[in-house]
C-alpha positions in Angstrom: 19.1 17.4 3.3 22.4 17.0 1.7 22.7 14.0 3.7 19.5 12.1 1.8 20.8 13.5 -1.6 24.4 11.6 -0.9 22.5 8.6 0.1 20.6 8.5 -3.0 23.4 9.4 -5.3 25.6 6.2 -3.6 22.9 4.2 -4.2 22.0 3.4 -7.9 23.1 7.2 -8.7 19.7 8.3 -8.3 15.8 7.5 -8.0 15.0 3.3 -8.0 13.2 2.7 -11.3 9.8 1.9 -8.7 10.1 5.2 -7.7 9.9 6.6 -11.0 7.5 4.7 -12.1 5.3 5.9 -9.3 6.1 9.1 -10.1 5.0 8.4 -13.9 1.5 7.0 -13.2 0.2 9.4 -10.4 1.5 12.3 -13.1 -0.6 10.7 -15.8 -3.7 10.1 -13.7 -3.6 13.7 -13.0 -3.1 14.7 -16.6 -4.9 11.9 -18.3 -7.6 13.2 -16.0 -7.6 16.3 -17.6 -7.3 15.2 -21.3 -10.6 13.2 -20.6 -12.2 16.5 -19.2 -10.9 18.2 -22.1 -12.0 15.5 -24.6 -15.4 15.0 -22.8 -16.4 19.2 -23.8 -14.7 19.5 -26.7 -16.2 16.2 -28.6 -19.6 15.8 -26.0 -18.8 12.0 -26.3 -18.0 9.8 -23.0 -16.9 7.0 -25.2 -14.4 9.3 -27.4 -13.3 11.4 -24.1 -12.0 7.8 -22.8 -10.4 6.2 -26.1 -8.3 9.6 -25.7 -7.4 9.7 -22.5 -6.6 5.8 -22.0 -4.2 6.2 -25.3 -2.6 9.2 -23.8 -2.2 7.4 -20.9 -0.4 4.7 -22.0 1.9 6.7 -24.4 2.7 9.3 -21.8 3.7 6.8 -18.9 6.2 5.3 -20.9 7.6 8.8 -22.3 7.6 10.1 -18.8 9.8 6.6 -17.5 12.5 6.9 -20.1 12.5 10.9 -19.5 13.2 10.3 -15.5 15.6 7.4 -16.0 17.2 9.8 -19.0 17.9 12.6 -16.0 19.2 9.8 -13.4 21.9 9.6 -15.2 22.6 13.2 -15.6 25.0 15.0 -12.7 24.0 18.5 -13.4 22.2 20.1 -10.8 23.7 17.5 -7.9 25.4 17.7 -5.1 29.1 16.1 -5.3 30.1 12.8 -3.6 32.6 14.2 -0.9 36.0 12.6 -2.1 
């Protein structure tokens, strides 16, 4: 294990951006999934349930991005490159 966490610190110190992206939308699929549930009893509209959910969506993804490529770059909680 500490063996893949060396080889990802040495390269790029951290996640590729694709992989965080991933990471973004399937989190947002999941949670915009729920918003739209959410929406869909609270307002009993299909049409309004969506608008809110596709807004959220698009907001969130990006929020989530910058947030994962923010923590790339922080060491805490990482192992140490041997020296």
């Amino acid at each position: 294990m500490l063996t893949i966490g060396v080889r990802l610190m040495s390269f790029g110190r951290g996640e590729a951006h694709s992989r965080s992206l991933a990471k973004a939308v399937s989190w947002r699929i999941t949670g915009s999934l729920d918003t739209f549930l959410l929406s869909l009893l609270i307002t009993g509209s299909f049409r309004f349930a969506g608008a809110i959910a596709t807004t959220e969506m698009i907001t969130k993804i990006a929020l989530y991005y910058g947030h994962e490529r923010i923590w790339a770059v922080i060491p805490w909680g990482r192992p140490q490159l041997p020296q």
